[in-house]
C-alpha positions as CSV (number, residue, x, y, z in Angstrom):
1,X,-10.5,-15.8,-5.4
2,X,-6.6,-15.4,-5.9
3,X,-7.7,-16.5,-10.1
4,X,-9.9,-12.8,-10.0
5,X,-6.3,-11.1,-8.4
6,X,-4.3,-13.2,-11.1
7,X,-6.7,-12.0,-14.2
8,X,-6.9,-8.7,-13.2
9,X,-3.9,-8.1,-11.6
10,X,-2.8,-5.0,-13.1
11,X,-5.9,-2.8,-12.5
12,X,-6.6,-3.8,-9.2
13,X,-2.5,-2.7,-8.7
14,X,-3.9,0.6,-10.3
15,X,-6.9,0.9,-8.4
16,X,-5.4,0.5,-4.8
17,X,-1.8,1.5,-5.0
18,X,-1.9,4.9,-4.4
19,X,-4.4,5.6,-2.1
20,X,-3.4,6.7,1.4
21,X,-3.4,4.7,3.7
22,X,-2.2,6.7,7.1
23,X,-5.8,6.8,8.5
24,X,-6.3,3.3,8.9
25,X,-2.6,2.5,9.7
26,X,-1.6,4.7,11.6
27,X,-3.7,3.5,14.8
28,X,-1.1,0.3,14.7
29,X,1.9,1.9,14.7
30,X,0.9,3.7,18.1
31,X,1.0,0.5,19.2
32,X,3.7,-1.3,17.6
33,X,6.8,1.0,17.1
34,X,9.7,0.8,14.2
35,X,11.7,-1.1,13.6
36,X,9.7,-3.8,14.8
37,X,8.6,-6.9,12.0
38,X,5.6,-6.8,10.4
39,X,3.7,-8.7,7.9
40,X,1.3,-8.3,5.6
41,X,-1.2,-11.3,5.2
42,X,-3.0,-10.7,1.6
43,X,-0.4,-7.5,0.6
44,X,-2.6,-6.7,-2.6
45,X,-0.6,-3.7,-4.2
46,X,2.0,-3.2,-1.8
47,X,0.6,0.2,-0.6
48,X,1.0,-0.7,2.7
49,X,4.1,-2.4,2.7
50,X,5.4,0.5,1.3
51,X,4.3,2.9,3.7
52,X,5.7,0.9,6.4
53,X,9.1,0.7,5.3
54,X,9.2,4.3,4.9
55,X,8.8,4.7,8.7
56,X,11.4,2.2,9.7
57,X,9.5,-1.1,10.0
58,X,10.5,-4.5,9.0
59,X,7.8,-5.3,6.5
60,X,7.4,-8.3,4.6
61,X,4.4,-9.7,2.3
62,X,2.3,-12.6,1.6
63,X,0.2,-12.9,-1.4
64,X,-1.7,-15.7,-2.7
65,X,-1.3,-14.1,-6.1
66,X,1.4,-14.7,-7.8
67,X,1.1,-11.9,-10.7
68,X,0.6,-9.5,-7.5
69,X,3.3,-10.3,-5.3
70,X,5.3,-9.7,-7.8
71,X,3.7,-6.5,-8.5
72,X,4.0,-5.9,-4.4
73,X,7.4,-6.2,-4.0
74,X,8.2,-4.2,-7.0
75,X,6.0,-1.0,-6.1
76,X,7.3,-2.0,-2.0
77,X,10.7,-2.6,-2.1
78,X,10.0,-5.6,0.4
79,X,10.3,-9.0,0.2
80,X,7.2,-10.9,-0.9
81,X,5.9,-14.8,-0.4
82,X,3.7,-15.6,-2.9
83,X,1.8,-18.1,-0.8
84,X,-1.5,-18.8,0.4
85,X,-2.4,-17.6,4.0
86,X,-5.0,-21.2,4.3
87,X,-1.7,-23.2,4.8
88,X,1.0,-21.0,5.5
89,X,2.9,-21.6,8.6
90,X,3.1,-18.4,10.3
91,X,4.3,-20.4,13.5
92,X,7.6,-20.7,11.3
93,X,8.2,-16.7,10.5
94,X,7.3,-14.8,13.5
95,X,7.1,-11.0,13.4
96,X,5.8,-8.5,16.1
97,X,3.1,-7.3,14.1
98,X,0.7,-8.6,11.1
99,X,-1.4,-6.5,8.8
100,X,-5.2,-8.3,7.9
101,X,-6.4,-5.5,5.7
102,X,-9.2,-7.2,3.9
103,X,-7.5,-10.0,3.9
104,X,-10.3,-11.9,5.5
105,X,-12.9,-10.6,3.8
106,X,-13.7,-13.9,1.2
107,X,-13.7,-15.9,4.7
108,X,-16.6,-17.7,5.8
109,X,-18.1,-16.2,9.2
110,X,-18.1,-20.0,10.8
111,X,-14.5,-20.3,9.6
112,X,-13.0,-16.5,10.7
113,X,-12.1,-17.5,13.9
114,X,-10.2,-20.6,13.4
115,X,-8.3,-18.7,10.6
116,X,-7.5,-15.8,12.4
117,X,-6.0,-17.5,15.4
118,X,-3.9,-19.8,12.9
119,X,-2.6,-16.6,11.3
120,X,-1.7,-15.2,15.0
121,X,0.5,-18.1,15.8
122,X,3.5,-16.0,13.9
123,X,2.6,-13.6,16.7
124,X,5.7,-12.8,19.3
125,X,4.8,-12.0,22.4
126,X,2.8,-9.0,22.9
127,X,2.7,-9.2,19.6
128,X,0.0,-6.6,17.9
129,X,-2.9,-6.9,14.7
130,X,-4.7,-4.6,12.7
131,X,-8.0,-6.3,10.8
132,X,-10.4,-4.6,8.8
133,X,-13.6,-6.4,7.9
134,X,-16.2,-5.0,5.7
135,X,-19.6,-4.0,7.9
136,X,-23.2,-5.4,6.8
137,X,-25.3,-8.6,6.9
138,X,-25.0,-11.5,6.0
139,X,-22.7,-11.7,2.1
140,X,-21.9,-9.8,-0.6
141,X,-21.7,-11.0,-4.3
142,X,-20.1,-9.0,-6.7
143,X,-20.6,-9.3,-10.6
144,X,-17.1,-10.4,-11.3
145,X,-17.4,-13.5,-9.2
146,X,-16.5,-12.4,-5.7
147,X,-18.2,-13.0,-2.6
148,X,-17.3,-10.9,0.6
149,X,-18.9,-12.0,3.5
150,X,-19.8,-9.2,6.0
151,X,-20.0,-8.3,9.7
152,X,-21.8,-6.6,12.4
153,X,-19.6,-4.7,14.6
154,X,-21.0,-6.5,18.0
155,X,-21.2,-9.7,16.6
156,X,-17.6,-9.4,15.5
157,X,-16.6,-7.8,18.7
158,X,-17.8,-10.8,20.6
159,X,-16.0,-13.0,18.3
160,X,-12.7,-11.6,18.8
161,X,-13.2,-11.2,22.7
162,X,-14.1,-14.8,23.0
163,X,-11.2,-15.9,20.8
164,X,-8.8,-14.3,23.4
165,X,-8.3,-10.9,22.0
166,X,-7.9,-7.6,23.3
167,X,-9.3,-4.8,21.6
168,X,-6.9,-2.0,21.9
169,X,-8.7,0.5,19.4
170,X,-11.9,0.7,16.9
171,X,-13.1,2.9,14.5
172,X,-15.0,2.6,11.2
173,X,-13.4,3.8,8.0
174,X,-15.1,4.6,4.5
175,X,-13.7,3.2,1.5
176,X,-11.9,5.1,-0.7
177,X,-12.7,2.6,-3.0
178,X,-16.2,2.3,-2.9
179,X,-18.5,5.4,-0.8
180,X,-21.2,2.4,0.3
181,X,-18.5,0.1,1.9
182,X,-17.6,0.9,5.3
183,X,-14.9,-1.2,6.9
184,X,-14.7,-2.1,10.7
185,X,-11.0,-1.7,11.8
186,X,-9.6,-2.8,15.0
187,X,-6.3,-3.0,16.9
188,X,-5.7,-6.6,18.6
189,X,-3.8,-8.0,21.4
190,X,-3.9,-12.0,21.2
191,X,-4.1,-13.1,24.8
192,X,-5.4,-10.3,26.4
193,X,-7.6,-10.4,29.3
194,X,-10.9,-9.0,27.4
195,X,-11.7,-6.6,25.0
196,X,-11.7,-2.5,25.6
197,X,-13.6,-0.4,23.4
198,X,-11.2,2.3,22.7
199,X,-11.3,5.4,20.5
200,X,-14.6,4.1,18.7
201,X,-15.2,6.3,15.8
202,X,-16.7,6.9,12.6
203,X,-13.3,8.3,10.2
204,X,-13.5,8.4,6.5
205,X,-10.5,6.7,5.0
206,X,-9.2,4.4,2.2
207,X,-9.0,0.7,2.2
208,X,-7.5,-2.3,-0.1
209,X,-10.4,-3.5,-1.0
């Protein structure tokens, strides 16, 4: 996928740099509080990096494409791996908090949960995420080559929960992208006894992808 990000690098920048992001990120940071680390696995634009370091967090990036990162840390101000998140050791940069905005979204479903707890290694302790995960059945293939694979919001729940995460807050966001796609975003403890179902609602708000 990162050769689609590489071609059209520029537009997708365009596309996705200036939307607001506050209603999906703004559930994290009432759990993680500046000037606490955070990184951005798949930082697209740099929107969010951006937004971050305007409230006082530590923000760094990680993009697998190299024409974006660069575009990332330009529009960001932040520092920017251009690196692949399928072998990146997050075990060796650890930060309090890590950003999965659509970054997972060209994963697999029998391969989500292995790669999400490998990302969460470069969790510190009580240690917080934010994923968003595009809602449907089944995949998603678009014209220009991209598959998305989607997710039911109980059978992604159950995933999580089982995987060791805590579920500190839900709610379902439209794109501002695209009016059909709706994204599932939560708030994640890793090691937390169970999941709660907090705050589960239905807010209309922008997304990467």
């Amino acid at each position: 996928m990162s050769d689609f990000y590489d071609r059209n690098s520029l537009s997708y920048f365009q596309q996705t740099a200036y939307i607001e992001p506050e209603a999906f990120l703004k559930p994290f940071t009432e759990f993680l509080l500046p000037p606490c680390s955070v990184l951005d696995v798949g930082c697209g634009s740099g929107r969010d990096l951006l937004w971050l370091r305007n409230r006082g967090y530590q923000a760094k990036g990680l993009e697998r494409s190299p024409a974006l990162a660069k575009l990332a840390s330009v529009h960001s101000g932040c520092e920017v791996f251009a690196g692949d998140f399928r072998i990146w050791d997050f075990a060796a940069h650890p930060v309090d908090g890590i950003l999965l905005i659509g970054a997972l979204v060209h994963i697999p479903h029998e391969s989500l949960a292995e790669t999400l707890l490998r990302i969460t290694d470069g969790l510190n302790p009580a240690g917080k995420v934010l994923l968003t995960l595009k809602e449907g059945r089944g995949v998603s293939e678009r014209e220009d080559g991209r598959v998305f694979y989607l997710w039911e919001e109980d059978d992604l729940r159950g995933l999580l929960i089982s995987n060791g995460f805590g579920i500190l807050c839900f709610q379902r966001d439209v794109s501002a992208v695209r009016d059909e796609d709706t994204w599932l975003t939560y708030v994640l403890e890793k090691g937390a006894d169970g999941g709660k179902k907090d705050n589960p609602a239905d807010n209309s708000g922008g997304t990467r992808r």
